[in-house]
C-alpha positions in Angstrom: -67.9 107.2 -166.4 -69.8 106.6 -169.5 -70.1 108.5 -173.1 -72.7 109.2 -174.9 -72.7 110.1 -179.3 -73.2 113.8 -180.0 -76.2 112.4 -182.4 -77.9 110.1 -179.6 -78.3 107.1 -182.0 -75.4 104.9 -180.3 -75.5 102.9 -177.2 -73.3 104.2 -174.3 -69.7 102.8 -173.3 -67.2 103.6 -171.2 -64.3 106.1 -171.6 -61.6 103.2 -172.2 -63.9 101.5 -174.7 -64.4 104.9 -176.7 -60.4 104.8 -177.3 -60.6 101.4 -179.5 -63.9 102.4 -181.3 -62.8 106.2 -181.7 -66.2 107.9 -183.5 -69.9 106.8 -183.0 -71.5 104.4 -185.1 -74.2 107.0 -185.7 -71.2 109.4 -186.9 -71.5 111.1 -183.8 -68.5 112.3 -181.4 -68.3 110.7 -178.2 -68.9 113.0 -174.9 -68.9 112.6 -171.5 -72.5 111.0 -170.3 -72.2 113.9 -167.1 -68.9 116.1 -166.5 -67.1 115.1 -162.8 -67.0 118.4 -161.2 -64.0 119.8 -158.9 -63.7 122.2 -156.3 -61.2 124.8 -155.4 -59.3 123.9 -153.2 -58.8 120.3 -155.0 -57.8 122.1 -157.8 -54.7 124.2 -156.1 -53.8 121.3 -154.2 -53.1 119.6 -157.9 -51.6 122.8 -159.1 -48.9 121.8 -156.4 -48.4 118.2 -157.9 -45.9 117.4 -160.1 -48.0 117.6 -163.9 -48.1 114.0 -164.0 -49.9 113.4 -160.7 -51.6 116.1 -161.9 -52.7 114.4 -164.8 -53.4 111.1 -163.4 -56.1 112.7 -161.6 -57.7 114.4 -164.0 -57.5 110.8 -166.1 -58.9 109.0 -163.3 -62.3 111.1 -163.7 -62.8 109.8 -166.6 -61.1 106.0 -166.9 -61.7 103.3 -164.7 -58.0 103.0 -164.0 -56.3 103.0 -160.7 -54.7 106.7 -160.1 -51.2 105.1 -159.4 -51.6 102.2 -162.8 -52.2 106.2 -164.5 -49.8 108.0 -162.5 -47.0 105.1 -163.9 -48.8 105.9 -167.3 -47.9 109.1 -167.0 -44.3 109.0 -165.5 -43.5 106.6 -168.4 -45.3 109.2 -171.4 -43.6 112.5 -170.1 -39.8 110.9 -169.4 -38.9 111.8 -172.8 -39.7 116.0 -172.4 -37.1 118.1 -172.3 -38.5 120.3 -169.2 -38.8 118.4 -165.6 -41.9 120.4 -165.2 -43.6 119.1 -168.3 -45.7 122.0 -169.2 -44.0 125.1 -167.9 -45.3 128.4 -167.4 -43.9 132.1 -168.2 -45.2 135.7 -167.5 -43.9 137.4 -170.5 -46.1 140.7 -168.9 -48.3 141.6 -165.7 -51.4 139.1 -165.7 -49.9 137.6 -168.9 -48.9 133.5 -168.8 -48.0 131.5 -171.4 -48.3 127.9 -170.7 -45.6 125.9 -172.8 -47.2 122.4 -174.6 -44.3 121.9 -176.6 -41.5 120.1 -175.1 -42.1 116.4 -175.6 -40.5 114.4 -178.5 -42.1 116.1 -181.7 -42.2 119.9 -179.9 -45.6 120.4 -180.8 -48.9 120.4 -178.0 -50.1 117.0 -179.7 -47.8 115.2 -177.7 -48.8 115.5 -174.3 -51.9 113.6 -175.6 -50.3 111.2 -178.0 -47.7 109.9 -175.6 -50.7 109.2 -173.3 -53.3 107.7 -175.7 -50.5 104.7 -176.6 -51.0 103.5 -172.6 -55.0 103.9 -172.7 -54.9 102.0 -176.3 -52.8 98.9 -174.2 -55.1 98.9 -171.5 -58.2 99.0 -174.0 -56.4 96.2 -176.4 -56.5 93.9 -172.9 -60.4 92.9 -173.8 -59.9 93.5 -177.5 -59.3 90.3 -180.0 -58.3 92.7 -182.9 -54.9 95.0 -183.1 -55.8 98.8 -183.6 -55.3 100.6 -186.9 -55.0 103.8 -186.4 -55.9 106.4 -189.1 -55.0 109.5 -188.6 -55.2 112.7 -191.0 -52.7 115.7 -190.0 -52.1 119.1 -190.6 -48.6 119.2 -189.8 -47.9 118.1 -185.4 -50.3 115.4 -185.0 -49.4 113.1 -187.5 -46.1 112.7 -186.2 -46.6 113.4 -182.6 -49.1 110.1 -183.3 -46.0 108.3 -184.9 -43.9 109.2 -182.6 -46.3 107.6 -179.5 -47.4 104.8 -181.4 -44.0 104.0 -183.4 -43.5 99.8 -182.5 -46.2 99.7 -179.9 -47.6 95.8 -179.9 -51.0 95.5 -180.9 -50.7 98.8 -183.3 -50.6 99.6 -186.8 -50.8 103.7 -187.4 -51.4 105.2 -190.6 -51.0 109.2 -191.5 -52.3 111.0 -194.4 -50.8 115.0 -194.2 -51.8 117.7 -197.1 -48.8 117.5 -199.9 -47.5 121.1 -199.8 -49.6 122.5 -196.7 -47.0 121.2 -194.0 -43.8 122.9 -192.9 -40.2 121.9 -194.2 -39.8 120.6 -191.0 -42.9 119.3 -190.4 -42.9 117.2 -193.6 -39.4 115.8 -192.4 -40.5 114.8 -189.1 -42.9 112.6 -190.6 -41.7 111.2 -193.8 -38.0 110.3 -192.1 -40.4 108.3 -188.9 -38.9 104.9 -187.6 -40.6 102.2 -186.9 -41.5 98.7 -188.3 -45.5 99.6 -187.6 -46.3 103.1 -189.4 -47.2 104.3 -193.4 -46.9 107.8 -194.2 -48.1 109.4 -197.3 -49.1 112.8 -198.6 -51.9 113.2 -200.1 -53.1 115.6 -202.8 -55.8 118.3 -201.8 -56.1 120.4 -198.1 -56.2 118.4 -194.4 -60.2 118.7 -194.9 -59.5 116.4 -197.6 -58.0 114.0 -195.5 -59.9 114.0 -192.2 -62.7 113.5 -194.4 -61.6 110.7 -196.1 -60.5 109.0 -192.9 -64.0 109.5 -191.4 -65.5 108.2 -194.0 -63.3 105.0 -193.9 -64.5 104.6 -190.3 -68.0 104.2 -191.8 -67.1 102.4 -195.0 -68.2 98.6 -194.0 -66.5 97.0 -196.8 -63.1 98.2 -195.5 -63.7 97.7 -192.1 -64.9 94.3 -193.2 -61.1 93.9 -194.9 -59.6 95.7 -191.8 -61.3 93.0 -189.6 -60.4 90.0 -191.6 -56.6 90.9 -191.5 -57.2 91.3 -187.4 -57.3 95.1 -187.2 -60.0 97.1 -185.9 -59.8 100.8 -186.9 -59.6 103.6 -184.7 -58.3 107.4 -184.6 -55.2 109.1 -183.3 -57.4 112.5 -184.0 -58.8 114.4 -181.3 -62.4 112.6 -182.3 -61.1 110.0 -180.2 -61.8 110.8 -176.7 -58.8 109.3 -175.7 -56.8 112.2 -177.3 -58.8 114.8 -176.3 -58.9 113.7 -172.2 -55.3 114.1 -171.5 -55.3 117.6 -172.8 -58.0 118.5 -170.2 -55.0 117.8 -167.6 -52.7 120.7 -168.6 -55.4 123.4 -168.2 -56.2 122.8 -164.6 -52.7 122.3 -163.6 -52.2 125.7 -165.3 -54.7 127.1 -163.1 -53.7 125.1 -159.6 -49.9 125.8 -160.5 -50.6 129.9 -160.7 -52.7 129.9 -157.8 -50.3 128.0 -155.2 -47.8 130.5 -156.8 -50.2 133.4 -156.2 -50.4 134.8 -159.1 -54.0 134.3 -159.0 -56.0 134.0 -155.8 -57.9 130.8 -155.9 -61.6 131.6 -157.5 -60.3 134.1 -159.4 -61.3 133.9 -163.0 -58.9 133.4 -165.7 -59.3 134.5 -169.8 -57.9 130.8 -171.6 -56.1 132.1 -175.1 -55.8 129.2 -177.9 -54.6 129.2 -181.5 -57.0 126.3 -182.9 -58.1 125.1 -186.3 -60.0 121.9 -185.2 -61.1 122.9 -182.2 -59.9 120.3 -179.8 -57.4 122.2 -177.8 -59.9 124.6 -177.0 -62.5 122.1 -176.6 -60.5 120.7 -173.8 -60.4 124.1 -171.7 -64.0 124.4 -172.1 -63.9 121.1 -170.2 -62.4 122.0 -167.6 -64.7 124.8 -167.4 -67.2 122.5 -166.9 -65.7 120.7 -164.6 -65.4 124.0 -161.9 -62.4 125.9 -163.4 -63.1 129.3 -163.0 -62.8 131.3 -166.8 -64.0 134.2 -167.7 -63.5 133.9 -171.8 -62.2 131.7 -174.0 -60.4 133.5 -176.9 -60.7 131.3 -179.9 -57.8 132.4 -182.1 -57.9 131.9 -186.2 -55.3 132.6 -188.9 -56.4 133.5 -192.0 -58.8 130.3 -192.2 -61.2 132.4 -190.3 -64.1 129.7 -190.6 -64.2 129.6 -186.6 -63.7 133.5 -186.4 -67.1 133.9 -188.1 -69.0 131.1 -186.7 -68.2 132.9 -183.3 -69.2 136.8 -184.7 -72.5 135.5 -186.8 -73.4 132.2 -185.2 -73.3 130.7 -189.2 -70.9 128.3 -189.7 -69.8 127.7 -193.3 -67.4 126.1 -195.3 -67.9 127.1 -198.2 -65.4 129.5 -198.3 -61.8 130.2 -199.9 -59.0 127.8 -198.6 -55.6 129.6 -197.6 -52.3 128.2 -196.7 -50.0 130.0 -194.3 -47.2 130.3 -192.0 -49.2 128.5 -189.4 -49.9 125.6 -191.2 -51.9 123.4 -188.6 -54.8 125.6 -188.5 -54.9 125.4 -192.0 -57.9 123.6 -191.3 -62.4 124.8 -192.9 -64.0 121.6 -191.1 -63.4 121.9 -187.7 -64.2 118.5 -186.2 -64.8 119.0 -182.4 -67.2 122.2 -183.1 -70.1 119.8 -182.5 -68.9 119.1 -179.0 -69.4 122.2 -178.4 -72.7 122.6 -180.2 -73.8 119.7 -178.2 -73.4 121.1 -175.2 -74.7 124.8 -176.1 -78.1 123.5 -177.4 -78.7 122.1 -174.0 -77.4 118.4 -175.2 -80.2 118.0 -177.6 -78.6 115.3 -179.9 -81.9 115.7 -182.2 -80.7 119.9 -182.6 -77.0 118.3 -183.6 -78.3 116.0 -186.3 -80.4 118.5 -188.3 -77.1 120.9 -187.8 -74.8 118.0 -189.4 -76.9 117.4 -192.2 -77.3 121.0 -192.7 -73.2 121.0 -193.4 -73.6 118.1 -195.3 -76.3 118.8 -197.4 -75.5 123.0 -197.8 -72.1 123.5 -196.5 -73.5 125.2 -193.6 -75.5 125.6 -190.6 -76.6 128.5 -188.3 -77.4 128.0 -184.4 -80.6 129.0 -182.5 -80.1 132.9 -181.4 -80.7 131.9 -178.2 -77.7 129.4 -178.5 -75.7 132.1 -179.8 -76.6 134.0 -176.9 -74.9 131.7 -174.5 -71.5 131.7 -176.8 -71.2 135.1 -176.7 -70.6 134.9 -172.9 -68.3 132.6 -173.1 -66.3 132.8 -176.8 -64.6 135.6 -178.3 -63.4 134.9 -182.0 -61.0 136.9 -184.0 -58.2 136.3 -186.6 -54.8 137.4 -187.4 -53.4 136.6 -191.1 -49.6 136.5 -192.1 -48.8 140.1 -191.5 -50.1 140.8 -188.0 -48.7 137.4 -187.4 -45.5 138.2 -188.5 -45.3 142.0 -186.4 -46.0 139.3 -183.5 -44.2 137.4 -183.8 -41.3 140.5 -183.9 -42.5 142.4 -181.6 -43.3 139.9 -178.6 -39.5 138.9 -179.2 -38.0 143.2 -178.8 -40.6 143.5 -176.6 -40.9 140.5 -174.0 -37.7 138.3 -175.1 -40.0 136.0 -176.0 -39.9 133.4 -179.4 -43.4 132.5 -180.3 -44.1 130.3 -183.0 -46.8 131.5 -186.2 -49.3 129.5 -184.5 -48.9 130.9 -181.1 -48.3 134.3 -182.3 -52.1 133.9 -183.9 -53.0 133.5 -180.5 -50.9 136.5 -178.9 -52.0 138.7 -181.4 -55.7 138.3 -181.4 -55.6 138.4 -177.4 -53.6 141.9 -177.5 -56.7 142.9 -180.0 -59.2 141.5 -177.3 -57.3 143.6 -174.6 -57.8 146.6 -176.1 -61.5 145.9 -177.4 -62.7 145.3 -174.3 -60.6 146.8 -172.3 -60.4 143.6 -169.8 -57.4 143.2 -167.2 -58.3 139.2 -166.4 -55.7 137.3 -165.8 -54.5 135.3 -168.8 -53.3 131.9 -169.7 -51.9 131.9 -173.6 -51.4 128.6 -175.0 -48.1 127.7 -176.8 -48.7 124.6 -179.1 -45.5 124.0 -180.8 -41.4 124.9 -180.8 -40.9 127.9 -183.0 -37.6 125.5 -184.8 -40.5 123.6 -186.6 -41.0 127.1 -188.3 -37.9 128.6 -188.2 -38.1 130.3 -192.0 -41.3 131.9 -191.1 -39.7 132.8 -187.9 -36.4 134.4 -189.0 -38.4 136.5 -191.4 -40.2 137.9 -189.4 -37.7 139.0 -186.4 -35.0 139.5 -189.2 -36.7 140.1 -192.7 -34.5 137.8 -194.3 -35.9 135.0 -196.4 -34.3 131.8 -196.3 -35.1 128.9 -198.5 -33.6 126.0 -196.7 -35.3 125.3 -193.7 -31.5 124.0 -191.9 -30.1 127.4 -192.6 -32.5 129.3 -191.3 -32.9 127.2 -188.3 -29.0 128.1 -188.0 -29.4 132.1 -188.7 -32.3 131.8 -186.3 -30.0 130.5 -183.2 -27.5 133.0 -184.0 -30.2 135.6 -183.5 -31.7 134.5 -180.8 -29.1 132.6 -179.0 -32.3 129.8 -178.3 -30.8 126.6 -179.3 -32.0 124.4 -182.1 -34.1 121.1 -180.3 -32.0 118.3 -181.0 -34.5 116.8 -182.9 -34.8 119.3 -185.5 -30.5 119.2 -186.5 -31.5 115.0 -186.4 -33.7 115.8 -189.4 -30.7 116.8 -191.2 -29.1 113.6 -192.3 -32.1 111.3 -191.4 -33.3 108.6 -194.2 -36.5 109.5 -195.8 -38.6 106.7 -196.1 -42.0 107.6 -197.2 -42.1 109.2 -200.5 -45.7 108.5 -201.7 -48.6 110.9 -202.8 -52.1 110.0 -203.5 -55.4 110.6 -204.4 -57.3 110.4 -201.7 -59.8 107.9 -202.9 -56.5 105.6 -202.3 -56.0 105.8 -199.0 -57.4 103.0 -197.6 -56.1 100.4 -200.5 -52.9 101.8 -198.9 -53.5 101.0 -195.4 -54.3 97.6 -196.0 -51.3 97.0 -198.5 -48.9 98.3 -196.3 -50.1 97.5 -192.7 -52.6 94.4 -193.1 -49.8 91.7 -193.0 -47.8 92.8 -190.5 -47.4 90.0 -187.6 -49.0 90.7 -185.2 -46.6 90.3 -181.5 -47.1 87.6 -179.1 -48.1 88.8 -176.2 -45.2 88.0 -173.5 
C-alpha cells in the first residue's frame, strides 16, 4: 500500500513511512494511493473477533506488518481500557447504537488511535537514524491521549500546544499534571487554529527542521494529519458494523446512518473510509456545535473561516480550520490534486473556498450537516439521561441532538451508529448543569454531585487529578513554540537501543 499527497507534488511512500514524515512536503495530506475493498461476509466474520483482531485486520490493509506482529500491537495498546470489549456498543432506542470510544487511559476517542500510533512509530523508527519529535496542537483529548501513548517511549520526544482557557478543568489537568521524562506541555495564547497552524507551519519551516535534525530529531505529528492516527480509527467502524450484524441487529448489507460530533474532521473522515472500503452507509451526519464552519460548508458547499470564534461546553470541536476536510475534497473532486491546490490557496489567500456544484452534488448524497449550540446541547444532554438512562458527554450530546433533528427532517428509520468520543467526567460541570441546573465552579465537586446523581462512578483517573503535581505551567505566544521544543526536548539522551 502506498500514499499519495492530496496536492500531487510529493513522491509516493508507504503507509509506515508516512507515520515518521506525517504531512507532505508539498503541504499536502497523505491518502491512500487506492482504498482495499472488503466484502460482506468478511466484514461480519470480523464483527465476531475480539476488536483487536478486529483491528489488526483492518491495519494490515494498509501496513506491511504481519497480522499477528499487529494483532500483539494491538493486544498490548488496548490492555489498559477499562472494558474487555474495547469499544462497546449500546441501543439506548430501537435502530439506535451508540458505539462507546472512550474507555482507554485518557477517556476520550483519541486513544484508541494514540495507543496504536506509538507501536507503528517503533516499527517506522527501525529504518530511521533520527528519534521522532512529535508536535502536536490539541483542543482538549488529543493532546494528552498523545502523552499518554507516547509518555517514555524510546526514540520519542512529544510536544503539545492546547488553547489557554478553551480546554476543560479536567482537560487542562490531564495534561499539565503528564508524567514522563520525554514530554513539554504548554498553553498557548489564541484558539486551537492558532496552534495547529503554528505546528504546520513548523513542519515546513527548514531552519527549524534543520535545528530539529542537528539535535537527532526528525519531526512528525500526533494529529490526525498523520495517517498513522487516522488508520486505526478506521478499525472501530467496521467492527461496529460486523459486531451488530453477527448480533442481528442489522442484517448483513443493510445500510447504516454513521453519527459523529467532529471539529477537525478526522473521526468522520475515518467512517467515510470504511465506506470506501465496502461498508454499507447510507448518511454520514456531520455534527457541529456552535463552531458551525463544517455545518455550512455542508448546506452551501463555501467553506469559510472567516467567521466569529466561540468557545463552549464542548471544547474539542472548538475548532474553524478543519484539517482533514481536504481528504475529503480530494476524493469528491474525483482525486484531482490540481482542483485541491487552487482550493488551498483559495483559504489561504481569501479565507475561503467554494467546491464545483457538481462536487456538491455528490456530498449531498452522502453528508448531512447541522449544529446544536449550548442550549440544545444542554436539553440533550437532560433529556437522553430521563429519557434513555443514558450520560452523554457535550460533545456526544452535539451528536445526539443533531441526529434526533435529522430523524425528524427526513423522516428516515436507518439503522444508526452514534459515536461517543469522550467520558462525560472530563465535563462533569457542564454535565451536572444541565441534568441538575446547578452550577458548580470546581470541577472535583461537581464530578462528586454528578456521581451522587447518577450513581456512574467517577473514572479513576479523573479523582487521580485531584492531588497530582502540576508540572507544566507555561503560556506562550505562539511565535514561541518551536524555540520551546528545542529547549526543552533537544538534549534529551537519546536510549540505547537494547
Amino acid at each position: 500500500m502506498l500514499l499519495i499527497s492530496t496536492r500531487g507534488h510529493s513522491r509516493k511512500i508507504t503507509a509506515l513511512d508516512s507515520v515518521l514524515q506525517g504531512m507532505a512536503d508539498d503541504g499536502g495530506l497523505f491518502v491512500p494511493e487506492r482504498f482495499p475493498v472488503l466484502d460482506l461476509t468478511t466484514i461480519v466474520e470480523w464483527g465476531r473477533l475480539s476488536y483487536q483482531e478486529c483491528a489488526a485486520r483492518v491495519l494490515n490493509l494498509f501496513f506491511d506488518i504481519d497480522v499477528e506482529e499487529l494483532e500483539e500491537m494491538a493486544n498490548d495498546a488496548y490492555s489498559s481500557f477499562d472494558d474487555p470489549e474495547v469499544v462497546p456498543i449500546q441501543k439506548i432506542s430501537d435502530g439506535e447504537y451508540i458505539i462507546e470510544l472512550f474507555h482507554g487511559p485518557t477517556l476520550a476517542f483519541k486513544d484508541i488511535a494514540l495507543q496504536m500510533l506509538p507501536k507503528l512509530m517503533a516499527k517506522a523508527l527501525e529504518s530511521s537514524d533520527k528519534d521522532a519529535l512529535i508536535l502536536t496542537a490539541t483542543s482538549g483529548d488529543t493532546g494528552k491521549a498523545a502523552l499518554e501513548g507516547f509518555k517514555d517511549k524510546d526514540r520519542t520526544r512529544i510536544a503539545v500546544f492546547y488553547p489557554n482557557d478553551g480546554v476543560s478543568d479536567m482537560q487542562r489537568l490531564q495534561m499539565v499534571t503528564q508524567e514522563g521524562d520525554n514530554v513539554y506541555v504548554s498553553a498557548i495564547r489564541g484558539n486551537f487554529d492558532d496552534a495547529q497552524t503554528t505546528v504546520k507551519n513548523l513542519f515546513a519551516d527548514t531552519d527549524f527542521v534543520s535545528l530539529a535534525n542537528k539535535k537527532g530529531l526528525r519531526p512528525t505529528s500526533a494529529n490526525s494529519i498523520n495517517f498513522g492516527r487516522l488508520a486505526p480509527q478506521i478499525a472501530y467502524y467496521i467492527y461496529a458494523y460486523g459486531r451488530l450484524a453477527a448480533a442481528k441487529e442489522i442484517n448483513p448489507g443493510q445500510k447504516v446512518n454513521i453519527v459523529v460530533p467532529t471539529g477537525n474532521f478526522g473521526n468522520i473522515l475515518a467512517a467515510y473510509y470504511a465506506r470506501r472500503m465496502g461498508l454499507p452507509v447510507y448518511r454520514f451526519i456531520c455534527a457541529s456545535n456552535k463552531n458551525n464552519v463544517l455545518s455550512d460548508f455542508f448546506e452551501s458547499g463555501v467553506y469559510t473561516i472567516r467567521r466569529q470564534f466561540y468557545k463552549t461546553i464542548s471544547p474539542s470541536m472548538d475548532i474553524l480550520i478543519s484539517s482533514n476536510l481536504e481528504r475529503l475534497i480530494f476524493e469528491i473532486c474525483g482525486r484531482d490534486p490540481k482542483a485541491v491546490q487552487l482550493y488551498m490557496e483559495d483559504l489561504k489567500d481569501q479565507d475561503n473556498y467554494r467546491i464545483r456544484e457538481s462536487d456538491k452534488l455528490e456530498l449531498d448524497g452522502l453528508f448531512f450537516g447541522d449544529f446544536a449550540d449550548e442550549y440544545p446541547t444542554k436539553t440533550t444532554i437532560k433529556r437522553t439521561f430521563e429519557d434513555e438512562g443514558y450520560l452523554l458527554d457535550p460533545h456526544t450530546a452535539v451528536g445526539r441532538n443533531v441526529y434526533l433533528k435529522y430523524k425528524r427532517l427526513m423522516q428516515d428509520d436507518t439503522p444508526t451508529i452514534i459515536t461517543a468520543t469522550a467520558s462525560p467526567y472530563k465535563f462533569p460541570q457542564a454535565v451536572l448543569e444541565s441534568i441538575a441546573r446547578e452550577e458548580c465552579k470546581d470541577a472535583f465537586d461537581a464530578a462528586e454531585k454528578l456521581q451522587a446523581l447518577t450513581h456512574i462512578e467517577i473514572p479513576a483517573q479523573i479523582s487521580a487529578l485531584k492531588d497530582a503535581k502540576i508540572r507544566f505551567d507555561e503560556v506562550l505566544d505562539k511565535d514561541q513554540m518551536g524555540i520551546k521544543v528545542l529547549e526543552n526536548l533537544g538534549k534529551t539522551k537519546r536510549k540505547k537501543k537494547k
